[in-house]
Jmol script that loads the backbone (N, CA, C; Angstrom):
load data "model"
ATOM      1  N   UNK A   1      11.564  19.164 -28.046  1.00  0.00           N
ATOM      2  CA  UNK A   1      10.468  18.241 -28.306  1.00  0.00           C
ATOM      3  C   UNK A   1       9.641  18.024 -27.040  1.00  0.00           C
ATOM      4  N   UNK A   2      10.211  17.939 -25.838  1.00  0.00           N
ATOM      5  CA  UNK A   2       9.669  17.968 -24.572  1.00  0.00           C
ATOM      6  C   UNK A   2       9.047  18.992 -23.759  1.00  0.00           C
ATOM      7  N   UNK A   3       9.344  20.395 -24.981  1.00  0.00           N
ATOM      8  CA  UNK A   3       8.356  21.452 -24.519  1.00  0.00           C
ATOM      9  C   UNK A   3       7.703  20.915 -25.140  1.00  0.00           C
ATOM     10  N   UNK A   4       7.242  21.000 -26.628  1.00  0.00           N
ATOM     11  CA  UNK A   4       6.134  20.814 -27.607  1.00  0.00           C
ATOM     12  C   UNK A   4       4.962  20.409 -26.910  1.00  0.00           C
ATOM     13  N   UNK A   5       5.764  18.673 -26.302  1.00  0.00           N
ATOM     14  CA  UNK A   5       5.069  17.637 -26.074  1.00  0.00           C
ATOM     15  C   UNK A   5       4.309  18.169 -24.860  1.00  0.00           C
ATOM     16  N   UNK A   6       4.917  18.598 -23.615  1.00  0.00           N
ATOM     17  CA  UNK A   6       3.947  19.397 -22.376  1.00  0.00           C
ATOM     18  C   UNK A   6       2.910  20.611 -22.874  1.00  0.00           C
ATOM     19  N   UNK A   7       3.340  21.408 -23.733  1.00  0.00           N
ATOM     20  CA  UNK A   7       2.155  22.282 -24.199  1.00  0.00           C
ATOM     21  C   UNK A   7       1.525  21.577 -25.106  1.00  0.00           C
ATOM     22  N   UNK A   8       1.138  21.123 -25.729  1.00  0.00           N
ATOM     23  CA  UNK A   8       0.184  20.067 -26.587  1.00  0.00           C
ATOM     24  C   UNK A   8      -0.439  19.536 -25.112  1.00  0.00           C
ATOM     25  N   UNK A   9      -0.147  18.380 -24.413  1.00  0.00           N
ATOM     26  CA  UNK A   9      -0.975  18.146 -23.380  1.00  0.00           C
ATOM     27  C   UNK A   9      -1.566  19.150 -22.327  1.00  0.00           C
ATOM     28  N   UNK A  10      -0.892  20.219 -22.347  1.00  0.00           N
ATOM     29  CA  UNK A  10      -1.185  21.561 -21.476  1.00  0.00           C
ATOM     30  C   UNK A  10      -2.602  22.218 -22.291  1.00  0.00           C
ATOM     31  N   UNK A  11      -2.602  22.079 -23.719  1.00  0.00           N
ATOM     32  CA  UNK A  11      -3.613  22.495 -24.182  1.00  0.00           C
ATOM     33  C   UNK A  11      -5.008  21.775 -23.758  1.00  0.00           C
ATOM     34  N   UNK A  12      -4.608  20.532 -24.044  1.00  0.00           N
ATOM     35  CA  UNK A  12      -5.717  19.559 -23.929  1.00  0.00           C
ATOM     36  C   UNK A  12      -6.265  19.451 -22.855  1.00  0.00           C
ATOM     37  N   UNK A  13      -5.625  19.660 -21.587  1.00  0.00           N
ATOM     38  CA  UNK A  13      -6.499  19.347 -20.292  1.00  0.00           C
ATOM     39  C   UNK A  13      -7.148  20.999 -20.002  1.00  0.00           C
ATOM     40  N   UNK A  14      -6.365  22.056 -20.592  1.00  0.00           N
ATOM     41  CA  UNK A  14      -7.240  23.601 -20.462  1.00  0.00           C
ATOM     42  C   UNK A  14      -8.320  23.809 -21.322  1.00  0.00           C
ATOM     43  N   UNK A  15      -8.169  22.655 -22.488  1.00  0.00           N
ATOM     44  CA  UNK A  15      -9.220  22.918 -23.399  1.00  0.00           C
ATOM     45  C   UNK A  15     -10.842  22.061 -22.875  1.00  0.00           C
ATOM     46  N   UNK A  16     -10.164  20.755 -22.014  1.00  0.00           N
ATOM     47  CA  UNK A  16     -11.024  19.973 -21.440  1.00  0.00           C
ATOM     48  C   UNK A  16     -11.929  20.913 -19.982  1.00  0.00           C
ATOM     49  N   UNK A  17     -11.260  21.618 -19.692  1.00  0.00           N
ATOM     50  CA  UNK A  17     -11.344  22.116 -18.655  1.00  0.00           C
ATOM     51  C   UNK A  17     -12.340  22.695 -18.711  1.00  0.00           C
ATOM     52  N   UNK A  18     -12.402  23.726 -19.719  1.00  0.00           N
ATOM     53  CA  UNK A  18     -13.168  25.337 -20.060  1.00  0.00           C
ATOM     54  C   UNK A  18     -14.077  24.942 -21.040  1.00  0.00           C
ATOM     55  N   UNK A  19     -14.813  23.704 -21.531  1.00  0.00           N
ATOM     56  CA  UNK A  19     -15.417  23.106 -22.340  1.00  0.00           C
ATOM     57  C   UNK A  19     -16.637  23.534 -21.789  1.00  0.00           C
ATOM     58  N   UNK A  20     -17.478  24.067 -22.933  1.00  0.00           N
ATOM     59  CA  UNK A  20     -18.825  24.112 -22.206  1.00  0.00           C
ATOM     60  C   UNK A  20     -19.815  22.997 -22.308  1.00  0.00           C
ATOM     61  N   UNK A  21     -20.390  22.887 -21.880  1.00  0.00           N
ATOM     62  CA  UNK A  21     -21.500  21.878 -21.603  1.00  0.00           C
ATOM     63  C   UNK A  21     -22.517  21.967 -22.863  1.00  0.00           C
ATOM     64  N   UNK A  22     -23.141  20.996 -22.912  1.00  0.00           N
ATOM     65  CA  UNK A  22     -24.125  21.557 -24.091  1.00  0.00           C
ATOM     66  C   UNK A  22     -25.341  21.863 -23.558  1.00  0.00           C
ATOM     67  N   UNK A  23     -26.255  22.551 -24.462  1.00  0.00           N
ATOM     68  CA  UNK A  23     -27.493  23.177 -23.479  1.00  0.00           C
ATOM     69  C   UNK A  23     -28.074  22.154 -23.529  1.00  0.00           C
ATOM     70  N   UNK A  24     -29.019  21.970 -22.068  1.00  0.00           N
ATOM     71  CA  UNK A  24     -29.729  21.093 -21.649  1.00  0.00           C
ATOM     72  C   UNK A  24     -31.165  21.524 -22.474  1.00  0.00           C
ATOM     73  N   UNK A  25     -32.122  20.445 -22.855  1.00  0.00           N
ATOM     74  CA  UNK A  25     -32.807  20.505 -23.781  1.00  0.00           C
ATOM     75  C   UNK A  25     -34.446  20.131 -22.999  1.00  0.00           C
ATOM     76  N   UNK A  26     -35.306  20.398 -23.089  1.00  0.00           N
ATOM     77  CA  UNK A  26     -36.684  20.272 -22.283  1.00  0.00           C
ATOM     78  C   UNK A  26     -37.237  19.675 -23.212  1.00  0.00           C
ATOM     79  N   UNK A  27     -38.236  18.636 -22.158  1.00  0.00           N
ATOM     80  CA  UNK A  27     -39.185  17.938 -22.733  1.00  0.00           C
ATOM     81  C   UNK A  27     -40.533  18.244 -22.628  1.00  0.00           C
ATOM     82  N   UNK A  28     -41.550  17.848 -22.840  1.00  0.00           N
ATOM     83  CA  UNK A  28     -42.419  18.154 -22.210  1.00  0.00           C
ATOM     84  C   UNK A  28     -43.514  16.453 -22.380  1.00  0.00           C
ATOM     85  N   UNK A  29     -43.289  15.834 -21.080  1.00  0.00           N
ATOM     86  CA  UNK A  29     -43.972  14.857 -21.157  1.00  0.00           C
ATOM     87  C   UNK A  29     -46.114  14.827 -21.239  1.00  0.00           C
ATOM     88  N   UNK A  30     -46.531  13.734 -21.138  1.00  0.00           N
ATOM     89  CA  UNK A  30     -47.693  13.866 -21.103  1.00  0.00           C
ATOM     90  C   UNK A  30     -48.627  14.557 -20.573  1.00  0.00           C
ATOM     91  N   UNK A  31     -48.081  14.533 -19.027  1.00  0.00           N
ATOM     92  CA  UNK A  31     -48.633  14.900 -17.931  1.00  0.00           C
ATOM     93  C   UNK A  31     -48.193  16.894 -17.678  1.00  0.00           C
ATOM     94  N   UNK A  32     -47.252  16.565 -18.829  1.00  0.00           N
ATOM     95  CA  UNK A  32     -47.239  18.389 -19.083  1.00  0.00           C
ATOM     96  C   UNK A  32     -46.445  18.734 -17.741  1.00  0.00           C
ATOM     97  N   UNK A  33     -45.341  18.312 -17.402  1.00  0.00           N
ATOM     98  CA  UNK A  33     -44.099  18.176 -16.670  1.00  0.00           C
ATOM     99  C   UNK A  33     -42.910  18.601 -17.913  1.00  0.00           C
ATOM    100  N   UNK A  34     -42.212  19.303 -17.451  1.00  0.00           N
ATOM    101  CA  UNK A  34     -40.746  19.728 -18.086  1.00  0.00           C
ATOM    102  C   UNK A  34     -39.680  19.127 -17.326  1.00  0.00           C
ATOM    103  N   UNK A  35     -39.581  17.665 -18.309  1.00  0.00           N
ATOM    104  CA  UNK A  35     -38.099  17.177 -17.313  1.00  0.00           C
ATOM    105  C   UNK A  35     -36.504  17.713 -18.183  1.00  0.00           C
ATOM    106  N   UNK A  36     -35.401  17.665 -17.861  1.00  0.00           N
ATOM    107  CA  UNK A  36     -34.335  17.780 -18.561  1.00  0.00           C
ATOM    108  C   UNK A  36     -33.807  16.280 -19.298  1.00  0.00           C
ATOM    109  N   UNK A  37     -33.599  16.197 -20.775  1.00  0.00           N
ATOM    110  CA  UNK A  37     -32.912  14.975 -20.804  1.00  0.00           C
ATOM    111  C   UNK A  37     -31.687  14.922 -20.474  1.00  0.00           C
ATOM    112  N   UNK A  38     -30.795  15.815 -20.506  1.00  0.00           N
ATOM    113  CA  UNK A  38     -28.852  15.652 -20.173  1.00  0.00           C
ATOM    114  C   UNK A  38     -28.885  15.147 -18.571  1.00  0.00           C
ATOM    115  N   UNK A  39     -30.268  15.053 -17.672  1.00  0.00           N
ATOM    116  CA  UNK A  39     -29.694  14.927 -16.430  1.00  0.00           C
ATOM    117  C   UNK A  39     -30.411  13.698 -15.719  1.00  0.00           C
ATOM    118  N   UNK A  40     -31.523  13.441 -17.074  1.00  0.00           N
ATOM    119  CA  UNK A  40     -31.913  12.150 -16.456  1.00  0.00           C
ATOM    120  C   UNK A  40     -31.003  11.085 -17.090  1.00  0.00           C
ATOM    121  N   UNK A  41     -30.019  11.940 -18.447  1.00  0.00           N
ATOM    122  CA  UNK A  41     -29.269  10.607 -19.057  1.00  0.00           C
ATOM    123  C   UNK A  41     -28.157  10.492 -17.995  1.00  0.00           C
ATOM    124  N   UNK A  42     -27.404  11.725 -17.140  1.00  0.00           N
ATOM    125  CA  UNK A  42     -26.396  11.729 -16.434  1.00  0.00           C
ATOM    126  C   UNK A  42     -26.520  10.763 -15.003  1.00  0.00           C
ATOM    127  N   UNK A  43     -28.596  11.172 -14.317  1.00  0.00           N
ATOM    128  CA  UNK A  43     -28.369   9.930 -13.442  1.00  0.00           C
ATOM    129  C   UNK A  43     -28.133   8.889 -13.955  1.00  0.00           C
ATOM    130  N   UNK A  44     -28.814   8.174 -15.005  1.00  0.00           N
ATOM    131  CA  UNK A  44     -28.237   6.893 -15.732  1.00  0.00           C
ATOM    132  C   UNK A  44     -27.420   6.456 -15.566  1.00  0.00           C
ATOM    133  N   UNK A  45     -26.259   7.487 -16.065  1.00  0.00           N
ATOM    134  CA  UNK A  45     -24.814   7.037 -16.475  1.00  0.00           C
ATOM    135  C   UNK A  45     -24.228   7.142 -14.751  1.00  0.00           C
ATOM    136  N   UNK A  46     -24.435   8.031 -13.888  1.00  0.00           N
ATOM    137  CA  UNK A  46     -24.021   7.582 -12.681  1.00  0.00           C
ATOM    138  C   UNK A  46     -24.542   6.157 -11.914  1.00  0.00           C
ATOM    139  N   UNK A  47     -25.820   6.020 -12.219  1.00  0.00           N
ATOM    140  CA  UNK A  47     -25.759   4.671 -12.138  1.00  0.00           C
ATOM    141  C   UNK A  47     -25.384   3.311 -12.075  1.00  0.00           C
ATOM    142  N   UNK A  48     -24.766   3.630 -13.638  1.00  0.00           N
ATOM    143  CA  UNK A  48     -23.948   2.779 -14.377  1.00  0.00           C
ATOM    144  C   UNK A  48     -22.795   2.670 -13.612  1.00  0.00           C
ATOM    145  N   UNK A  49     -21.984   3.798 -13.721  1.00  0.00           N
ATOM    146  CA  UNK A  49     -20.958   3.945 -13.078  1.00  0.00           C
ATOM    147  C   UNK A  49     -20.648   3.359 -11.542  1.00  0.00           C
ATOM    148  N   UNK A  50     -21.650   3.560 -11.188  1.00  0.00           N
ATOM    149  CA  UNK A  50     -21.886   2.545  -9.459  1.00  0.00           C
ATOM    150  C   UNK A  50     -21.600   1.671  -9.537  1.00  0.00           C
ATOM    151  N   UNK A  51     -22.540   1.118 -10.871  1.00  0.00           N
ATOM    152  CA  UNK A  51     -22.880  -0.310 -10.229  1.00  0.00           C
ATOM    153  C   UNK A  51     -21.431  -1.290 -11.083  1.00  0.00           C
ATOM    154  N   UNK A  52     -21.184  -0.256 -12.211  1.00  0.00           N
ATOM    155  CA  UNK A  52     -19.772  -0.994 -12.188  1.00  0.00           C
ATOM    156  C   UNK A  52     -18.495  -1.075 -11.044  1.00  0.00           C
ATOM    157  N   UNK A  53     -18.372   0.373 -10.590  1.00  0.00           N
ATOM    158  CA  UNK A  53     -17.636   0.293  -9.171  1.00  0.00           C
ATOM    159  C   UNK A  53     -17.895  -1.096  -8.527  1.00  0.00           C
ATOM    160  N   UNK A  54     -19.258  -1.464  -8.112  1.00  0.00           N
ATOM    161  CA  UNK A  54     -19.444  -2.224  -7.135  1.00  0.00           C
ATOM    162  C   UNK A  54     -19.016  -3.414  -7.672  1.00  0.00           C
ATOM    163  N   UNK A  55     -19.178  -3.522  -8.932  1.00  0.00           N
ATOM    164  CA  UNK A  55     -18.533  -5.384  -9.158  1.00  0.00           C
ATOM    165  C   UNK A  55     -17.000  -5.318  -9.376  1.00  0.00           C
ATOM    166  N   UNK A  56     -16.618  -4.098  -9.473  1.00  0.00           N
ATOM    167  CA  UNK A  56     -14.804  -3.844  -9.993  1.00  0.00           C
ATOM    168  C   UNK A  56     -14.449  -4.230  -8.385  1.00  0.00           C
ATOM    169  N   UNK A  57     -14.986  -3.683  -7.484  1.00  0.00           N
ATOM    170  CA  UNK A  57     -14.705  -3.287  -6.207  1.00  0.00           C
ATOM    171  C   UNK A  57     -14.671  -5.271  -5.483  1.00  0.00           C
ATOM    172  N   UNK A  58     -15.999  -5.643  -5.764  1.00  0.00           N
ATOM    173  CA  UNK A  58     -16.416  -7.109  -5.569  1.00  0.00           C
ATOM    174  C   UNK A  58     -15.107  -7.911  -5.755  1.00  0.00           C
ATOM    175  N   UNK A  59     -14.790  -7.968  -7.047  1.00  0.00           N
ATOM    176  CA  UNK A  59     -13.894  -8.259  -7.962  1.00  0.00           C
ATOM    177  C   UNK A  59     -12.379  -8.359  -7.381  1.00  0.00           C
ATOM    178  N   UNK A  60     -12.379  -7.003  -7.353  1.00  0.00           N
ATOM    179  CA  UNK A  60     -10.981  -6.765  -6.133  1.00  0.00           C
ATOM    180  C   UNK A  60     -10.908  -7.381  -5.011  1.00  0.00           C
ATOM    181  N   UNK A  61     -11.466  -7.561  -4.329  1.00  0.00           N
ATOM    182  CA  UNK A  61     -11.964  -8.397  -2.919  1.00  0.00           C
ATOM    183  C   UNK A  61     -11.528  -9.629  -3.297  1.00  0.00           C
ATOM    184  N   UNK A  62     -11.892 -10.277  -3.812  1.00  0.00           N
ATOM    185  CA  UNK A  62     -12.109 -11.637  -4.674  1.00  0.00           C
ATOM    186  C   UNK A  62     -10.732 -11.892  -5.396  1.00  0.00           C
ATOM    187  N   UNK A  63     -10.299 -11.051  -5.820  1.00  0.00           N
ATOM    188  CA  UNK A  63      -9.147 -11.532  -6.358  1.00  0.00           C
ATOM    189  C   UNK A  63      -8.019 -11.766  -5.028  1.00  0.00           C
ATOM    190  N   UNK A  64      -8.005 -10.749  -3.973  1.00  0.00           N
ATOM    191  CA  UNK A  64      -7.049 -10.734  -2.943  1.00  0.00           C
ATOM    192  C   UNK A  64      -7.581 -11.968  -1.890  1.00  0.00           C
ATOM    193  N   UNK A  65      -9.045 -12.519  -1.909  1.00  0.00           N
ATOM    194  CA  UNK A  65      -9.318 -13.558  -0.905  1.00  0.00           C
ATOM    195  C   UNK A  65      -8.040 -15.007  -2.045  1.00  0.00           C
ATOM    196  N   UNK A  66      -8.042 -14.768  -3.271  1.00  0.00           N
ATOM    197  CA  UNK A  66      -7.834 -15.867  -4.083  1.00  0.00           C
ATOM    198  C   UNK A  66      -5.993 -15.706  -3.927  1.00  0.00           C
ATOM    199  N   UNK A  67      -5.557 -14.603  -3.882  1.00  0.00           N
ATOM    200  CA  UNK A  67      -3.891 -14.207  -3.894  1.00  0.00           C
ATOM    201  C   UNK A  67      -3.782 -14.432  -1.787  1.00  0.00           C
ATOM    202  N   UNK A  68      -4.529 -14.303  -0.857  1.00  0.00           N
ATOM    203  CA  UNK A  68      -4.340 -14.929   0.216  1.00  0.00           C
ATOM    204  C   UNK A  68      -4.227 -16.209   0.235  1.00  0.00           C
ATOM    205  N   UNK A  69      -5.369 -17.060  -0.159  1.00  0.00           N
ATOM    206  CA  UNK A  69      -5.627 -18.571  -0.352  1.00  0.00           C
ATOM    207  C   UNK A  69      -4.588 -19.325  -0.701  1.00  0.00           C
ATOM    208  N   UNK A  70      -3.989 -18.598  -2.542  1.00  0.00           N
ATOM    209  CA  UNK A  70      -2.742 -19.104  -2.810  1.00  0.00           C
ATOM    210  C   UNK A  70      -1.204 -18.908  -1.998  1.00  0.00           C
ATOM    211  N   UNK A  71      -0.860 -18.158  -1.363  1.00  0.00           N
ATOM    212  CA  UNK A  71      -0.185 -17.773  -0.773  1.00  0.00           C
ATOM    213  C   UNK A  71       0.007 -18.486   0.357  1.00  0.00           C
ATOM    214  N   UNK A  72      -1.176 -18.819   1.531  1.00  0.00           N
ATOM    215  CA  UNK A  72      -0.926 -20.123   2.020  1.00  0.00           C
ATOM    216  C   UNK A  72      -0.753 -21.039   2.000  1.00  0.00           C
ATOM    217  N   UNK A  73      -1.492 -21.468   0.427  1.00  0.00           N
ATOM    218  CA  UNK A  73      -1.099 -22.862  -0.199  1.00  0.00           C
ATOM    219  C   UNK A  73       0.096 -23.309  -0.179  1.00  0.00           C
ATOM    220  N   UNK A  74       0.711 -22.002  -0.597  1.00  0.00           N
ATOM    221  CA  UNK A  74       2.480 -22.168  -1.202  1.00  0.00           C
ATOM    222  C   UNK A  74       3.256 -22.207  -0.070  1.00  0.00           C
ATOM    223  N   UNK A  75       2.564 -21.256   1.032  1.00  0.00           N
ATOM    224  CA  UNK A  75       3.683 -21.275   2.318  1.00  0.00           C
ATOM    225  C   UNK A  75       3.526 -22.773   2.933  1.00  0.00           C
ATOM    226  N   UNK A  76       2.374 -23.595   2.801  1.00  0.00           N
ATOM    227  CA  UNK A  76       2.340 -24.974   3.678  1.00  0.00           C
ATOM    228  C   UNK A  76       3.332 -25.810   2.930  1.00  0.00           C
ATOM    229  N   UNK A  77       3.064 -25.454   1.314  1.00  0.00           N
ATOM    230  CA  UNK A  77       3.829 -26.665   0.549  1.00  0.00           C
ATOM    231  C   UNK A  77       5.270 -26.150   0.708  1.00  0.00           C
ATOM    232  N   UNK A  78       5.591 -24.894   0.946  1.00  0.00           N
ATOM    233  CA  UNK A  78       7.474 -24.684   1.586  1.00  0.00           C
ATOM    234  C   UNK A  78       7.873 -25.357   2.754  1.00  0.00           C
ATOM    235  N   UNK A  79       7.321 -25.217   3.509  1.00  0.00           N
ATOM    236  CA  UNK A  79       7.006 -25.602   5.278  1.00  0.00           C
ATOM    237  C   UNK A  79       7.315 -27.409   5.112  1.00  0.00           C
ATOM    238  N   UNK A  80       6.527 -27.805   3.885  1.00  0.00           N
ATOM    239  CA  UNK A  80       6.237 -29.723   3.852  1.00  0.00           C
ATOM    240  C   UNK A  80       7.891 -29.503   3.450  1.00  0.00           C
ATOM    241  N   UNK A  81       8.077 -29.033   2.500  1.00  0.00           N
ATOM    242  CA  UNK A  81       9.142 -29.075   1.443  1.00  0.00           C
ATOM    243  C   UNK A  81      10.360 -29.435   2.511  1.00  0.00           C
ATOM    244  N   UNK A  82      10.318 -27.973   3.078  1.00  0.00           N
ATOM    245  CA  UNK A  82      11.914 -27.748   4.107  1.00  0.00           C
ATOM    246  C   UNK A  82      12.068 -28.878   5.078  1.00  0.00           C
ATOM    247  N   UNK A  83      10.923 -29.081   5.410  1.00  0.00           N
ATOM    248  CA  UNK A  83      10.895 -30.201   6.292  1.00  0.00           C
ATOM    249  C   UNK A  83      11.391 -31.205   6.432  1.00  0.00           C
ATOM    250  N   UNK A  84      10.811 -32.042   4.974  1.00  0.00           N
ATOM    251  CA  UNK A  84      11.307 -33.195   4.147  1.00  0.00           C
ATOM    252  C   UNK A  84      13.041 -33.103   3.939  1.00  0.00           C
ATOM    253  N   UNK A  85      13.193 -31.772   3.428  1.00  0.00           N
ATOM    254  CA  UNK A  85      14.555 -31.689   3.387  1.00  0.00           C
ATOM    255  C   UNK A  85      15.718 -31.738   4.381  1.00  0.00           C
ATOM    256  N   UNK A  86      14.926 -30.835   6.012  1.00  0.00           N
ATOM    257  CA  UNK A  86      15.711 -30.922   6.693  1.00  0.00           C
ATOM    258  C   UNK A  86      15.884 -32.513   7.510  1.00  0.00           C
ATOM    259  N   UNK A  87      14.868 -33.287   7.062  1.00  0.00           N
ATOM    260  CA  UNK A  87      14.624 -35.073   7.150  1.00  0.00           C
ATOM    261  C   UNK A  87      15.330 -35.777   7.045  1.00  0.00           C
ATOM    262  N   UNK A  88      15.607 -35.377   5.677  1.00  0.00           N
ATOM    263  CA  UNK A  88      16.738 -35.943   4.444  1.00  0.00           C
ATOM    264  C   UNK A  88      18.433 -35.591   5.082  1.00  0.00           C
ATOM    265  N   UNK A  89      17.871 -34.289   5.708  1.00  0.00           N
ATOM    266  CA  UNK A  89      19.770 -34.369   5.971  1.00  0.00           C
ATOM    267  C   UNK A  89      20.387 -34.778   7.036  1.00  0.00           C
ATOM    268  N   UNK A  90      19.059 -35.030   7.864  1.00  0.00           N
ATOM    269  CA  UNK A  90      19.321 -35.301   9.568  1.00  0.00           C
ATOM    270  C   UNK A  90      19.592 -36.945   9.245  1.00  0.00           C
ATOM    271  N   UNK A  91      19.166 -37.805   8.658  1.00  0.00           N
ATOM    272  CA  UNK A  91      19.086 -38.849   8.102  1.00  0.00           C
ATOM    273  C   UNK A  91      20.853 -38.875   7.493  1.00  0.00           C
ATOM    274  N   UNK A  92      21.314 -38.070   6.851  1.00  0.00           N
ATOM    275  CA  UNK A  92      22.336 -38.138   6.238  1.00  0.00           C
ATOM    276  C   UNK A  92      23.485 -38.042   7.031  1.00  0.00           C
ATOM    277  N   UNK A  93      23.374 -36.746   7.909  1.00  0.00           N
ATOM    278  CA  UNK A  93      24.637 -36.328   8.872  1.00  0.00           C
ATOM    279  C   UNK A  93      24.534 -38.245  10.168  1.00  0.00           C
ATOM    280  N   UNK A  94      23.392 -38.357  10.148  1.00  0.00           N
ATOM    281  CA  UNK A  94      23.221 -39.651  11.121  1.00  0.00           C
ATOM    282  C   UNK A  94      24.297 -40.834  10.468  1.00  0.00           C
ATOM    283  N   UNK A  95      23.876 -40.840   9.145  1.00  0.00           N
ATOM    284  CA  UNK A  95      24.389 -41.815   8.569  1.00  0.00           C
ATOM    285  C   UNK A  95      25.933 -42.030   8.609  1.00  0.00           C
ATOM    286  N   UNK A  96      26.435 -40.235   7.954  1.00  0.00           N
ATOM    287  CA  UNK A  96      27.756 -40.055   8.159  1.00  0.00           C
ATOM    288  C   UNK A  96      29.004 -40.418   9.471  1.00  0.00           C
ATOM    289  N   UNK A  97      27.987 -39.954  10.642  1.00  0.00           N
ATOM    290  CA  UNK A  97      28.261 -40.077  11.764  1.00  0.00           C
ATOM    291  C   UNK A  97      28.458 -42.072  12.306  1.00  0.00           C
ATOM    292  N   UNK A  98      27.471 -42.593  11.904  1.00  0.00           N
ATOM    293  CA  UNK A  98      27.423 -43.923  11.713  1.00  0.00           C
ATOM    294  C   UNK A  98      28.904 -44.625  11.648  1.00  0.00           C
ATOM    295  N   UNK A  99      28.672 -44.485  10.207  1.00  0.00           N
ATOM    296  CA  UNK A  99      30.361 -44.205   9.148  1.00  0.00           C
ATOM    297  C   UNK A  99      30.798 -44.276   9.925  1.00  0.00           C
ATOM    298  N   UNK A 100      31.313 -42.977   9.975  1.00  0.00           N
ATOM    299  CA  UNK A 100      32.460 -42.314  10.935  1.00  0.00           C
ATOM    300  C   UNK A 100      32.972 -43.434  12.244  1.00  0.00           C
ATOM    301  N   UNK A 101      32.238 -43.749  12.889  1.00  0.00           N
ATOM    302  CA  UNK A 101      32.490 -44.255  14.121  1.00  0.00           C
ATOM    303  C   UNK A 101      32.344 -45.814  13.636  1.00  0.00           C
ATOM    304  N   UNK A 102      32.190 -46.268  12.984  1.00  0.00           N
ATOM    305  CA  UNK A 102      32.085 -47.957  12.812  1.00  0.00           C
ATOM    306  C   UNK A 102      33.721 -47.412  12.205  1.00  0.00           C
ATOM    307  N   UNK A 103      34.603 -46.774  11.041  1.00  0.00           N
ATOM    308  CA  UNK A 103      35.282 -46.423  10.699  1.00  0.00           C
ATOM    309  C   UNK A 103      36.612 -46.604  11.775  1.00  0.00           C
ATOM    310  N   UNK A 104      36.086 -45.618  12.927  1.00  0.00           N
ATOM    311  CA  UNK A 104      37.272 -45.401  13.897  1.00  0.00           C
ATOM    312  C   UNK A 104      37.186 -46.896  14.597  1.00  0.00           C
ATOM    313  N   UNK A 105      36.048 -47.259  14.421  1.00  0.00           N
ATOM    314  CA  UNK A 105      36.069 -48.886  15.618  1.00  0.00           C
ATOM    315  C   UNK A 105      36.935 -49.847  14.943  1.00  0.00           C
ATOM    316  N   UNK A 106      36.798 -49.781  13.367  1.00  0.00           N
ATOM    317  CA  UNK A 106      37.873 -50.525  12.658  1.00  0.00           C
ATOM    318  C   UNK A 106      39.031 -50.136  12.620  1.00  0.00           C
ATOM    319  N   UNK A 107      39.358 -49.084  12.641  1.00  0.00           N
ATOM    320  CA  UNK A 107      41.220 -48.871  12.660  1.00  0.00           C
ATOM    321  C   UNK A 107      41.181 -48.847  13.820  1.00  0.00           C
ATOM    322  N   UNK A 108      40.657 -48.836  15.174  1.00  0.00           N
ATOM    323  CA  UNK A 108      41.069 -49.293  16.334  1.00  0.00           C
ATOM    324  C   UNK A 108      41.492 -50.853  16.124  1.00  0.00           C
ATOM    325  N   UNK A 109      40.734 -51.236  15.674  1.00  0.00           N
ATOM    326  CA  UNK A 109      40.924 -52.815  15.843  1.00  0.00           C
ATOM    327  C   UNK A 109      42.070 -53.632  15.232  1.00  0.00           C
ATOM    328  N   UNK A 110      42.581 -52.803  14.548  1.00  0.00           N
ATOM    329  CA  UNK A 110      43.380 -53.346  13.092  1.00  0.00           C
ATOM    330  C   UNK A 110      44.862 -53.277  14.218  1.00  0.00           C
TER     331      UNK A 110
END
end "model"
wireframe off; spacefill off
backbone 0.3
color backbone group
């Protein structure tokens, strides 16, 4: 099945390949000029093709200024986060320590 399937696509890109073009067709405008239409439609479509590049391209830019932006966002709010946390425990081991030694001052005393 996995030959089949490679010659079936093997056809298609040799058939794409060796495709002929269609004949280009003449006009003859007012001024009695012979332009081609297949190549004034092709600048067109390269055109097109630009100017979509350029906003896909824009686009891309724009999305990575927006995936930087967020990315710092998130690293400041880790940074607040750990912080707070390591706050919380310095606060705690203090406390323990507290304890601890009011603890030993009482069974000294006893």
């Amino acid at each position: 099945m996995k030959k089949l399937t490679a010659i079936l696509i093997a056809t298609l890109f040799a058939g794409a390949a060796f495709a002929q073009a269609p004949a280009a067709t003449t006009t003859t405008t007012t001024t009695g000029t012979t332009t081609t239409a297949p190549a004034k439609a092709a600048a067109e479509d390269r055109a097109k093709v630009e100017k979509a590049d350029t906003k896909a391209a824009e686009k891309i830019t724009k999305a990575k200024a927006e995936e930087k932006e967020t990315a710092t966002k998130a690293d400041t709010k880790a940074e607040k986060t750990k912080a707070k946390a390591h706050a919380k425990a310095e606060k705690k081991i203090a406390e323990a320590k507290k304890d601890s030694t009011e603890t030993k001052v009482d069974a000294t005393r006893k």
